[in-house]
DRENTI-225031 format. One record per residue (C-alpha): z, x, y; residue number from 0; chain; residue in one letter. Coordinates in pm, 1 decimal. Each point is the difference from the previous one (the first is absolute). Layout:
// residues N
         c3         c1         c2    nr   kette   rest
          Z          X          Y   NUM       A      A
...
This chain:
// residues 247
         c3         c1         c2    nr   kette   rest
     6490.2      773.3    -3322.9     0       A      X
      212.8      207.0      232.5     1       A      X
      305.5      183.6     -112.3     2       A      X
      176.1      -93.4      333.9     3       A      X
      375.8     -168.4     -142.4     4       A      X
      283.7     -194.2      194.2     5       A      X
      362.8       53.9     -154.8     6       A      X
      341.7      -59.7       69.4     7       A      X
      290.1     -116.0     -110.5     8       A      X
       67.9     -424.7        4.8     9       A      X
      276.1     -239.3     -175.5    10       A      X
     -134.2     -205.9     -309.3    11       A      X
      183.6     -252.0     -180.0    12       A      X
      103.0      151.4     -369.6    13       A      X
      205.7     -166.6     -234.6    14       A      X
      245.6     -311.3       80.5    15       A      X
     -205.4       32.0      362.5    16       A      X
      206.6      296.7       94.3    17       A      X
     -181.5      170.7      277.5    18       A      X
      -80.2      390.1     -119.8    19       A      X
     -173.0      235.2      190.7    20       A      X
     -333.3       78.6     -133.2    21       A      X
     -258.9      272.4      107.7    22       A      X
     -396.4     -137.5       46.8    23       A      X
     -297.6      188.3       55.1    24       A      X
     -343.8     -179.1       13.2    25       A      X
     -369.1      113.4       97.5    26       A      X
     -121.3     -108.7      343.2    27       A      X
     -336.3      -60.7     -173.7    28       A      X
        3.6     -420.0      -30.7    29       A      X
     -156.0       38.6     -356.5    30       A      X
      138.9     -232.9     -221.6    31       A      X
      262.9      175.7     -266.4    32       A      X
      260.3        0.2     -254.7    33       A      X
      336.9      117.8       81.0    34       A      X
      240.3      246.0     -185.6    35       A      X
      373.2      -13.8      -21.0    36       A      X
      120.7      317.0      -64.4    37       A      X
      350.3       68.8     -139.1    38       A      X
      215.1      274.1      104.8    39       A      X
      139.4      255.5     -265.8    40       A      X
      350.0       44.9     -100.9    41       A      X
       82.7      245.0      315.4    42       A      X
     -111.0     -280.9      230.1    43       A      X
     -234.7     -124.1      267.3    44       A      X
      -87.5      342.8      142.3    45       A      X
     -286.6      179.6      190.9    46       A      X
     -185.4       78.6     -301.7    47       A      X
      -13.5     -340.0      -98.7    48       A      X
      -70.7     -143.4      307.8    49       A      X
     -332.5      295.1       -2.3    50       A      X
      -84.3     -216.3     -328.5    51       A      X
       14.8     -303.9      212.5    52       A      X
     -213.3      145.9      247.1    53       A      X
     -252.1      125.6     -208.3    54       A      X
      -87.9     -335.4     -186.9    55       A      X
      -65.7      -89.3      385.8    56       A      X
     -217.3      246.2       55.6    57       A      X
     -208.9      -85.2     -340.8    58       A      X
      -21.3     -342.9       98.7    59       A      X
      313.8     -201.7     -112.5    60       A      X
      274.1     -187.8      158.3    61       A      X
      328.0      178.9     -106.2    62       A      X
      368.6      -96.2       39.8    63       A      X
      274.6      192.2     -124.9    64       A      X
      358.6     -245.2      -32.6    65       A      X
      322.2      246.3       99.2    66       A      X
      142.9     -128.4     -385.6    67       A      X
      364.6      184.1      177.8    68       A      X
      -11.4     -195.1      358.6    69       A      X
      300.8     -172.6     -153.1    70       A      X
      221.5      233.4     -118.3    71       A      X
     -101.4      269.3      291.2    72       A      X
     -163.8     -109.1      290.0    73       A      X
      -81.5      237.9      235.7    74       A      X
      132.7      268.3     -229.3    75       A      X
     -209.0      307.8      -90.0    76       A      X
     -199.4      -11.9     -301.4    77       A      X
      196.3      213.6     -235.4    78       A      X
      325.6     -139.5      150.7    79       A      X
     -130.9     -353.3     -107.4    80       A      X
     -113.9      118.7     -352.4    81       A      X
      312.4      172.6      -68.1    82       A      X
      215.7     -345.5       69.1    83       A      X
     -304.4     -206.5     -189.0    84       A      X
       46.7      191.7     -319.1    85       A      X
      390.5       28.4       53.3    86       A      X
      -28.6     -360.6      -34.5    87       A      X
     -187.5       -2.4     -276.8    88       A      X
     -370.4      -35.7      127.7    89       A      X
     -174.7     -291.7      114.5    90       A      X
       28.0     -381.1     -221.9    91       A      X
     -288.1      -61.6      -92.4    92       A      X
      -59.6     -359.7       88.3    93       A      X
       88.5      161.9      351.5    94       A      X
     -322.5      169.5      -39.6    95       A      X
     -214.3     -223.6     -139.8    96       A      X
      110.4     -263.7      338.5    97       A      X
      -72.0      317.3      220.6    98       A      X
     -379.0       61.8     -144.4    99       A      X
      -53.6     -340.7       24.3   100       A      X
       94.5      -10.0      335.3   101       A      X
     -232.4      315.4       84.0   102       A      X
     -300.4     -127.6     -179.4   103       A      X
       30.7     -350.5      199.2   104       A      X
       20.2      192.4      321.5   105       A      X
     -314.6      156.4     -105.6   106       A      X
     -206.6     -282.0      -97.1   107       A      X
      146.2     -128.3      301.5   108       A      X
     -187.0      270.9      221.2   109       A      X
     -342.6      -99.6      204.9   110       A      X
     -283.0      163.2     -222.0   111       A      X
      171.1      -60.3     -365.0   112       A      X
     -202.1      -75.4     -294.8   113       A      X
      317.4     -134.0     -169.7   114       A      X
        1.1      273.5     -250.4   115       A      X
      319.5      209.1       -4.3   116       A      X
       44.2      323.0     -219.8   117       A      X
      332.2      156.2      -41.5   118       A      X
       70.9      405.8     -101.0   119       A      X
      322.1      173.4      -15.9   120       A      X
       80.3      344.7     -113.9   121       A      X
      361.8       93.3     -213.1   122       A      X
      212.8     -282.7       55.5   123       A      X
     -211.1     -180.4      174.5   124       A      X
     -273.9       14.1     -333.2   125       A      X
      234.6     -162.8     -202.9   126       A      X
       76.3     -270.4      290.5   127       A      X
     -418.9      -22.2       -3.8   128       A      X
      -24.9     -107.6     -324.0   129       A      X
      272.7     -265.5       56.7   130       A      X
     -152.7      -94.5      255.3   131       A      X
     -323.8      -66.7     -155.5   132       A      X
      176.3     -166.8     -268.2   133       A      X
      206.4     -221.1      235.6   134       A      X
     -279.1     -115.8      270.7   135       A      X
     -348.4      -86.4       23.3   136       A      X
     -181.3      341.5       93.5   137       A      X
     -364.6      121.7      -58.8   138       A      X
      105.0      386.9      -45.8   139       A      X
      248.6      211.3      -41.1   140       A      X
       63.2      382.1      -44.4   141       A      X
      303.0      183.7     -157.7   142       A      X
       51.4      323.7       34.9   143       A      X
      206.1      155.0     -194.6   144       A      X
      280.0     -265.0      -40.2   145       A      X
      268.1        6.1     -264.2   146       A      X
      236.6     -201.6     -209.4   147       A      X
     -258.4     -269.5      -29.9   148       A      X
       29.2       82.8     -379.8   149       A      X
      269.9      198.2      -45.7   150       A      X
      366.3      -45.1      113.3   151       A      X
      159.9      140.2      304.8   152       A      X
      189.1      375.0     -120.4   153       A      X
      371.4      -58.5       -2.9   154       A      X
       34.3      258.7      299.0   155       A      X
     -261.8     -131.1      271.6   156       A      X
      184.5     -136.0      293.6   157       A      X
     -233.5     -326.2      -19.5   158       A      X
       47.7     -336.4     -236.4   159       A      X
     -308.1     -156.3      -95.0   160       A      X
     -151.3     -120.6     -341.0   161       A      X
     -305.3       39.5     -219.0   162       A      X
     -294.9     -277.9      141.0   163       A      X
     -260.7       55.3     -257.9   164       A      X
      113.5     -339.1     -153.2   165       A      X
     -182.0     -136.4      333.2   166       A      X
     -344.8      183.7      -93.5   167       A      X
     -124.4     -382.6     -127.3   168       A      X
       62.3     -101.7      354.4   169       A      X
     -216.5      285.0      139.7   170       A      X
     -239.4     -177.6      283.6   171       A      X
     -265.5      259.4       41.0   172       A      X
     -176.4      259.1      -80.9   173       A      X
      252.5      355.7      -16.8   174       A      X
      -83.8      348.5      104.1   175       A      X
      261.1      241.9     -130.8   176       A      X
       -6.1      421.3      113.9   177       A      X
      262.1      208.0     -201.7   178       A      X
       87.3      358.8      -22.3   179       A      X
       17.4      158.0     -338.7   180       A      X
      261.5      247.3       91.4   181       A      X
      215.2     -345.4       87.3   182       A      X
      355.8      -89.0     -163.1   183       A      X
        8.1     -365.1      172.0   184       A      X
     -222.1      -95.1      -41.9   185       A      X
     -105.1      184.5     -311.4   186       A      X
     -348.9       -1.9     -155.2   187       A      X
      112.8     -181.3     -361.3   188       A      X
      165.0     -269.9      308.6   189       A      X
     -353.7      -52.4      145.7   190       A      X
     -172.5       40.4     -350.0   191       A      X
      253.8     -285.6      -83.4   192       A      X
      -44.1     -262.7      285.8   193       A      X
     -387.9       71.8      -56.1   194       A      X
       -4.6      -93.9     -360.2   195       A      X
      192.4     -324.2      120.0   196       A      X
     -251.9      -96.9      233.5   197       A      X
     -281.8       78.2     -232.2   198       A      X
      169.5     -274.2     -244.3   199       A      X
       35.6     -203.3      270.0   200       A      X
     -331.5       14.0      120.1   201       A      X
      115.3       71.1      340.9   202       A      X
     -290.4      197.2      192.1   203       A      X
      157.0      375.2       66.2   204       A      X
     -138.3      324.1       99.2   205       A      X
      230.4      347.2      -64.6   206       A      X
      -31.4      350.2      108.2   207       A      X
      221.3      235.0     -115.8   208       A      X
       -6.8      373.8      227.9   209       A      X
       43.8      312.6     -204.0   210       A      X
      222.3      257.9      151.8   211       A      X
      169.8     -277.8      247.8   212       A      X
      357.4     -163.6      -10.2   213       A      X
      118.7     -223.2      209.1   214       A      X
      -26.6      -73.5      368.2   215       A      X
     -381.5      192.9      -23.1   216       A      X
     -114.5     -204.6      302.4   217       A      X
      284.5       76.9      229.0   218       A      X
     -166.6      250.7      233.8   219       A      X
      372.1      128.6      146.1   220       A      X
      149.8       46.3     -353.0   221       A      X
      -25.4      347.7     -193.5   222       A      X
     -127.9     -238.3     -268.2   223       A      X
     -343.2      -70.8      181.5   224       A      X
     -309.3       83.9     -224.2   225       A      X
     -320.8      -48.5      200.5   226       A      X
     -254.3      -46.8     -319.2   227       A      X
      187.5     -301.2     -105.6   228       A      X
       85.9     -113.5      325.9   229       A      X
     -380.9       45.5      121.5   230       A      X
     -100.5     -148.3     -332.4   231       A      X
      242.1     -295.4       45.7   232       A      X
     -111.1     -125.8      335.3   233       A      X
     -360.1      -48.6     -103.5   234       A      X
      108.7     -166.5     -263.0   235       A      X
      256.4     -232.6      180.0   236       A      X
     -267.1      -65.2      295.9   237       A      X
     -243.2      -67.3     -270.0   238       A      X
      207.2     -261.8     -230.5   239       A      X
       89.0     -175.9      352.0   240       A      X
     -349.5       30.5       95.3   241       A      X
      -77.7     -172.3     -336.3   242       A      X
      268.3     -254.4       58.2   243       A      X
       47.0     -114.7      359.5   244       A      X
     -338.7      -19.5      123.7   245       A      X
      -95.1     -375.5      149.7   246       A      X
């Protein structure tokens, strides 16, 4: 397999059939594959996600990325867009569950698809994985880091979403979850919680927990980068899909 990728950005049709902008990246190898839809973090669909995108190309995946703001702030910068997202009180959530559809139809849509499609997303976007899996028919998904699946939303954040652990007995595949210890949201006794849950539930679940991380340990451009986990977290990530989304 070469490591030679295509990417760019297209239109996909999210939720209601709304045309979104989306960014793809695919190997040019013709070897069958799964595909990955990877959702953006709370500060948007930025460089370093689109990097993420890019290197699930390189390792052998189809990924898209859906632009979950091309609504509110097309054409805007991404922390312009984020700012007026969580102004307005974040993103519905049966918005995003239309718009990962939409990406993981596009996917399976693509010349060279198994039909498997995983789905990862890191802060906001881990809570909006586990809906996700929870909401659609998926073979994998990651969270990393996502909060207020458990617990509710503090009184002060500048977002308005609810607790979705009630939806755990929905849950449509098997869950890898990477945490921080040093984490407030989400906290370890959060992640302790939803694991217990899916333990009773018999859901199939797999959780790391990094000491002497917090949150946002993967984002390579963030003071809050810690390269053990991070390292640590992408072989286990490329090994769950690996697991997963083969043919």
């Amino acid at each position: 397999m070469t490591d030679a990728i295509t990417a760019e950005t297209i239109t996909i049709s999210g939720h209601g059939d709304d045309q979104i902008e989306a960014y793809l990246a695919r190997p040019l190898d013709p070897t069958p594959r799964g595909g990955v839809v990877v959702i953006h973090h709370m500060p948007g669909y930025d460089q370093a996600t689109k990097e993420m995108v890019r290197k699930f190309a390189v390792n052998g995946y189809a990924a898209l990325c859906p632009n979950l703001y091309s609504r509110e702030a097309p054409g805007a910068s991404p922390d312009d867009a984020a700012a007026f997202v969580r102004a307005n009180g974040g993103v519905p959530d049966e918005r995003l569950v239309g718009d990962v559809a939409g990406a993981a139809a596009h996917l399976r849509s693509l010349d060279g698809a198994n039909g498997k499609i995983g789905v990862i997303g890191h802060c906001s976007g881990g809570r909006q994985t586990f809906l996700s899996a929870c909401s659609l028919e998926v073979d994998a998904a990651v969270d990393c880091y996502g909060a207020f699946i458990v617990n509710e939303v503090p009184p002060a954040f500048p977002i308005s979403m609810k607790p979705i652990i009630g939806l755990a007995p929905d849950l449509s595949c098997p869950l890898l979850g990477l945490f921080g210890e040093d984490d407030k949201n989400p906290a370890p006794d959060e992640t302790a919680a939803l694991s217990a849950e899916l333990e009773r539930l018999g859901k199939p679940h797999e959780f790391h927990t990094y000491p002497g991380a917090g949150h946002s340990f993967f984002a390579v451009d963030r003071p809050a980068y810690r390269v053990e986990a991070a390292v640590d977290g992408w072989q286990k990530i490329f090994t769950f899909f690996g697991t997963h989304l083969a043919a």
